[in-house]
Residue, then its C-alpha position, 0 to 999 in steps of 0.5 A: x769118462x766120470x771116476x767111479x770111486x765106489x767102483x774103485x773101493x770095491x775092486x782094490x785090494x785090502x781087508x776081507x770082507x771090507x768095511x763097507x759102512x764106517x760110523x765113528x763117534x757120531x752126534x746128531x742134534x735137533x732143535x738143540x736135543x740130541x737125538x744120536x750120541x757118540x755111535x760107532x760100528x762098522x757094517x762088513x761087506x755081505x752081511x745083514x746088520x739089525x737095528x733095533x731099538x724103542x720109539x724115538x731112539x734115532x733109528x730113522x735119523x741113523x739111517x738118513x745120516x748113512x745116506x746123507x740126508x742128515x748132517x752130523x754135529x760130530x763124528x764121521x760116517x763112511x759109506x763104500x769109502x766115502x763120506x756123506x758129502x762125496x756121497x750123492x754123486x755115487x747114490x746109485x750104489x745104495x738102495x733105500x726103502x723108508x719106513x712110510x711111503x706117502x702115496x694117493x691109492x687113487x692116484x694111476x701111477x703104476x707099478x712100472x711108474x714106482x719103480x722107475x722113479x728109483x732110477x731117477x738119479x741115474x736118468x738126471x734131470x729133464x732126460x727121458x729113460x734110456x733103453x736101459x733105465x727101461x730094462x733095469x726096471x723091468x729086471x728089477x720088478x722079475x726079481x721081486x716077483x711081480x712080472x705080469x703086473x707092471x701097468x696094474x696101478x700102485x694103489x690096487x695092489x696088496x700090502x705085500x705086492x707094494x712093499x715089493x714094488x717098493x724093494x724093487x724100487x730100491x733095487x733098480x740101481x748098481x746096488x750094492x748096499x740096501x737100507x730098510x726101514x721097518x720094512x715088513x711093518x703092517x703086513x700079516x705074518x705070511x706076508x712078512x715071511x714071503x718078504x723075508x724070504x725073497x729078501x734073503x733071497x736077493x741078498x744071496x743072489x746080488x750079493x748085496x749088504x742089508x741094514x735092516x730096521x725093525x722092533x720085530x725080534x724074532x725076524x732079527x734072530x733069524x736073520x741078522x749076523x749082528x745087531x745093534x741096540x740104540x736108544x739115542x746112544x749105542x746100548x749094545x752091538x753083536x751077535x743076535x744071541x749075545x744082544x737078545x739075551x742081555x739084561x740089558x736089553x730091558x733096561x733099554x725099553x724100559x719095558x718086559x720083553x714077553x716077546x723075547x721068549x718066543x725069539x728063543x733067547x730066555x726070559x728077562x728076570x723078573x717074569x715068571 
C-alpha cells in the first residue's frame, strides 16, 4: 500500500494547531526580475489566511509556488510537511481555484464534466472514473449547493453558480487545504456574499485551512484571522485590525485607501 505522509503529518503528535504551510526566505525570479523577495509566514491548521496586495505584487506566483507550480530561486516552502517537489504525489490534499478559469461557454461540458476534471489526479491516466470518483463528485456538487443542476452545461449557468462549480471542483478531493485566487472577482455584492457565506460554511464543516487572494478589504476584515501584504516583498503580516489600520498600507499601493474607511479601520492621513 502507497505511504501517505500528508496522512502521517496530520495524525502525529506535536504542535497545536500545527503549521500546515511553512514559507521561509522565499525568492522567485522571472526573466531575471524579481517578482517574490525574501517572504516568510506560516499558515495554522484551520485558519483562513488573506492576501493581499496591488497589481503585480507576486500574489498569483505566491500561490503557484505553495503548490508547486512555480520553482523557487531561494528559500524553502512546506505544504502539509513537505516540500514542492514531494508535493505532486500528494496534491489531492489541496484544492486550488484560479483567478481565471479560461472555458468555451458554448462548449456542452457540464457541471458533473467541471467537477469531475478536480479528480483527475485521483483517477491517474487513461483510467475511467471509479464508483467513488463518481460519488465524490456528486457529494461535492450537494455541498456547493447545486444538486439538481449536474447535466445543466457550464456556460448556461450564472456567474455565481460557476464559481460554485469551480469551488466544488477544488473541493472534490481529500482536501484539507484551499487556495483561492480572487475568488469572488466579477460577481455582484449578493453573489459574493452568498459566496462568502458557504465558503465560511465549508471551512467549519470540513475543517479545511483557506489562503485567500483578494483586493476586497472589507470581505478580508470580516473574514481572515491574519492577513498578509506583499508587494514583490512581505510589507506586513497579522491580524485584519493591525494590517488594515497600518500607515503603512498606503505606502504599499501607492494610492488613498477611500475603501479602507468603510472596512471600519479609519481613514489613512492625509484624507479628510
Amino acid at each position: 500500500m502507497k505511504r501517505c505522509r500528508v496522512r502521517e503529518f496530520l495524525a502525529a503528535e506535536g504542535e497545536e494547531p500545527r503549521r500546515v504551510i511553512r514559507v521561509r526566505g522565499l525568492w522567485v525570479r522571472r526573466d531575471g526580475h524579481a517578482v517574490l523577495e525574501d517572504i516568510t509566514f506560516d499558515v495554522r491548521e484551520g485558519s483562513f489566511l488573506g492576501i493581499i496586495g496591488p497589481n503585480g505584487a507576486g500574489k498569483t506566483t505566491l500561490l503557484r509556488a505553495i503548490l508547486g507550480l512555480v520553482k523557487p530561486d531561494r528559500g524553502e516552502i512546506r505544504v502539509l510537511g513537505l516540500g514542492p517537489r514531494e508535493l505532486k504525489h500528494e496534491l489531492h490534499h489541496i484544492g486550488y481555484m484560479p483567478q481565471q478559469v479560461l472555458f468555451d461557454p458554448r462548449f456542452p461540458v457540464s457541471v458533473y464534466d467541471v467537477v469531475m476534471m478536480g479528480r483527475a489526479c485521483c483517477i491517474g491516466p487513461l483510467r475511467l472514473p471509479s464508483r467513488a470518483d463518481r460519488e465524490a463528485v456528486l457529494h461535492s456538487i450537494a455541498d456547493v449547493g447545486l444538486q439538481g443542476l449536474e447535466r445543466k452545461p457550464i456556460g448556461e449557468l450564472s456567474g455565481g453558480q460557476q464559481k460554485r462549480a469551480f469551488l466544488a471542483r477544488a473541493l472534490c478531493l481529500e482536501t484539507s487545504i484551499l487556495l483561492l485566487d480572487e475568488p469572488t472577482a466579477g460577481l455582484d455584492l449578493d453573489s459574493q456574499a452568498r459566496f462568502m457565506d458557504l465558503l465560511t460554511r465549508l471551512k467549519e464543516e470540513k475543517k479545511l485551512t483557506v489562503v485567500f487572494v483578494s483586493h476586497d478589504v472589507n470581505v478580508l476584515a470580516r473574514f481572515a484571522d491574519e492577513i498578509v501584504c506583499i508587494n514583490r516583498t512581505m510589507h506586513l503580516h497579522g491580524p485584519p485590525r493591525e494590517v488594515l489600520g497600518s500607515e503603512r498600507l498606503r505606502e504599499v499601493y501607492r494610492c488613498e485607501f477611500d475603501f479602507l474607511a468603510g472596512a471600519g479601520y479609519g481613514t489613512p492621513s492625509g484624507q479628510a
